[in-house]
C-alpha positions as CSV (number, residue, x, y, z in Angstrom):
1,X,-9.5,168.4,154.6
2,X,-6.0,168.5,152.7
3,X,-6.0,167.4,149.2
4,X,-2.7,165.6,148.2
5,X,-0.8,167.4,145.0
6,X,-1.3,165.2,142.1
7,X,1.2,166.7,139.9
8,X,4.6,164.9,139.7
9,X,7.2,167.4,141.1
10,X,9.4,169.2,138.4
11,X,13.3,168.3,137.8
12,X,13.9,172.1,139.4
13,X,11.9,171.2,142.3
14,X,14.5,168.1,143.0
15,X,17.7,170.2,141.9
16,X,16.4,172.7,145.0
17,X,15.7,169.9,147.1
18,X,19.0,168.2,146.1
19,X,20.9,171.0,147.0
20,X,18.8,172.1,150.3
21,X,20.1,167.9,151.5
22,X,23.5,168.7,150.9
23,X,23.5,171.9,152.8
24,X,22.0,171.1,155.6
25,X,23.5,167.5,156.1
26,X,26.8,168.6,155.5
27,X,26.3,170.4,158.9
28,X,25.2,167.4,160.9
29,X,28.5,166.6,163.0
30,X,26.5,163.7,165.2
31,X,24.8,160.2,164.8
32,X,21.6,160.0,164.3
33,X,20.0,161.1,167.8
34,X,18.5,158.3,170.0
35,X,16.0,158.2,172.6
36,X,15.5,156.9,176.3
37,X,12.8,157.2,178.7
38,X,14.1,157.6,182.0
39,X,12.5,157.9,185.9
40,X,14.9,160.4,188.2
41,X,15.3,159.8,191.8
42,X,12.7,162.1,192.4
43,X,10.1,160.6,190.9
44,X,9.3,162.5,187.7
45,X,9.9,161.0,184.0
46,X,11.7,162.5,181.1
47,X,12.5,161.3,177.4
48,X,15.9,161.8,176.9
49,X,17.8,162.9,173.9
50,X,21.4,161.4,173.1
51,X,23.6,162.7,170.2
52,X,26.6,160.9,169.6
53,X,29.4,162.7,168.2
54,X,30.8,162.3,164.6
55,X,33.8,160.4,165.0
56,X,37.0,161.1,162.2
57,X,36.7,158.1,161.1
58,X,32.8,158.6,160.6
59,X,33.9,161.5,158.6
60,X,36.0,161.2,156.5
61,X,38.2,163.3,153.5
62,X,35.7,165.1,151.2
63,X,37.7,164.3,148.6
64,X,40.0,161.5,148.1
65,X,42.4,161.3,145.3
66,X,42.8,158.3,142.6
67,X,46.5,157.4,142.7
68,X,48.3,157.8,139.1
69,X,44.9,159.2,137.5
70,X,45.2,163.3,138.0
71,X,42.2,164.9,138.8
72,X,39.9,161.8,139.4
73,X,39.1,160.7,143.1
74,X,36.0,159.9,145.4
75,X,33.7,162.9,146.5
76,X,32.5,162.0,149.9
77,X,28.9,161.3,150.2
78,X,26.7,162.6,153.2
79,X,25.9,160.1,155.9
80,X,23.4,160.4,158.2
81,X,24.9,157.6,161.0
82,X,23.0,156.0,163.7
83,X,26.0,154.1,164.9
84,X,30.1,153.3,164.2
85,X,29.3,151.6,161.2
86,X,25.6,152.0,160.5
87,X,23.7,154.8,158.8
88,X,22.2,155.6,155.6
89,X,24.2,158.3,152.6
90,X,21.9,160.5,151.1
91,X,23.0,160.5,147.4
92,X,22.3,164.0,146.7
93,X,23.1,163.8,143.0
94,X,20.6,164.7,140.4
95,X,17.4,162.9,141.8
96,X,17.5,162.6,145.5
97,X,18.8,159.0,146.4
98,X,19.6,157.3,149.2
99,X,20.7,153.5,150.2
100,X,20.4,153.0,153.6
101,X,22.4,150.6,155.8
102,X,20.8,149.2,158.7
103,X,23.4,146.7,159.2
104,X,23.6,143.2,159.6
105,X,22.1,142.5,163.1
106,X,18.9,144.0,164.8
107,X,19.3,147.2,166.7
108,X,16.7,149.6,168.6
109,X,14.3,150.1,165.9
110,X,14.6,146.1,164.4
111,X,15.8,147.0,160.8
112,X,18.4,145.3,159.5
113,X,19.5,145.2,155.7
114,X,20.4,147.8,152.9
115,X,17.3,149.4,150.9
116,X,17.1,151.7,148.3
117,X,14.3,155.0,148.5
118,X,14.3,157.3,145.7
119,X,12.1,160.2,144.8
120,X,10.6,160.4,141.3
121,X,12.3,162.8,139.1
C-alpha cells in the first residue's frame, strides 16, 4: 500500500518541473492525439491513434516584437492543441500554470469552457 507524500513540494522541485514542461512541450509539433475504435474488413478491432499536425498558424513566432518599445514583445507560450482553435497553454513561468481552453461548444470529451489548474508552489 502506497502512502501519499504529505510534504508540500519545494520551489526547486517546481523550477525543475517548470523547466522539464518547457522542454518537452516545446517538441510537440501535433494536436493533442485523438482516438477511434474501428472494425477492419476482416473482422478484427483496433483503437486507432490520430495526430494532427501543428499547423503555422497553430505555431506561431516565439517572439513577437512591441512596435516603437525596443526590446519588449510577447514570448510565445506552449500550447498543447486538441483542435484549430482549442487547446490549453501550459504557463510554464515560476509555478506551473495552465488555463485551458475547451472552447465554446461541446466536442469528443463534452468540456467546454476555460479553467484555470495550478500546482502549489
Amino acid at each position: 500500500m502506497a502512502r501519499p507524500n504529505p510534504y508540500p513540494a519545494s520551489e526547486r522541485f517546481h523550477e525543475l518541473l517548470s523547466a522539464m514542461q518547457s522542454e518537452t512541450l516545446g517538441l510537440v509539433d501535433h494536436e493533442y492525439p485523438t482516438t477511434q475504435d474501428v472494425v477492419f474488413a476482416d473482422g478484427i478491432a483496433s483503437t486507432l491513434m490520430f495526430r494532427k499536425q501543428l499547423t503555422a498558424v497553430q505555431q506561431g513566432p516565439d517572439w513577437e516584437p512591441i512596435d516603437g518599445i525596443d526590446g519588449l514583445g510577447w514570448r510565445r507560450h506552449l500550447v498543447v492543441w486538441s483542435g484549430d482553435t482549442v487547446g490549453y497553454a501550459a504557463l510554464t513561468d515560476p509555478a506551473p500554470l495552465q488555463v485551458i481552453d475547451h472552447g465554446t461548444a461541446p466536442y469528443s470529451t463534452d468540456a467546454y469552457g476555460i479553467h484555470q489548474q495550478w500546482g502549489t508552489g
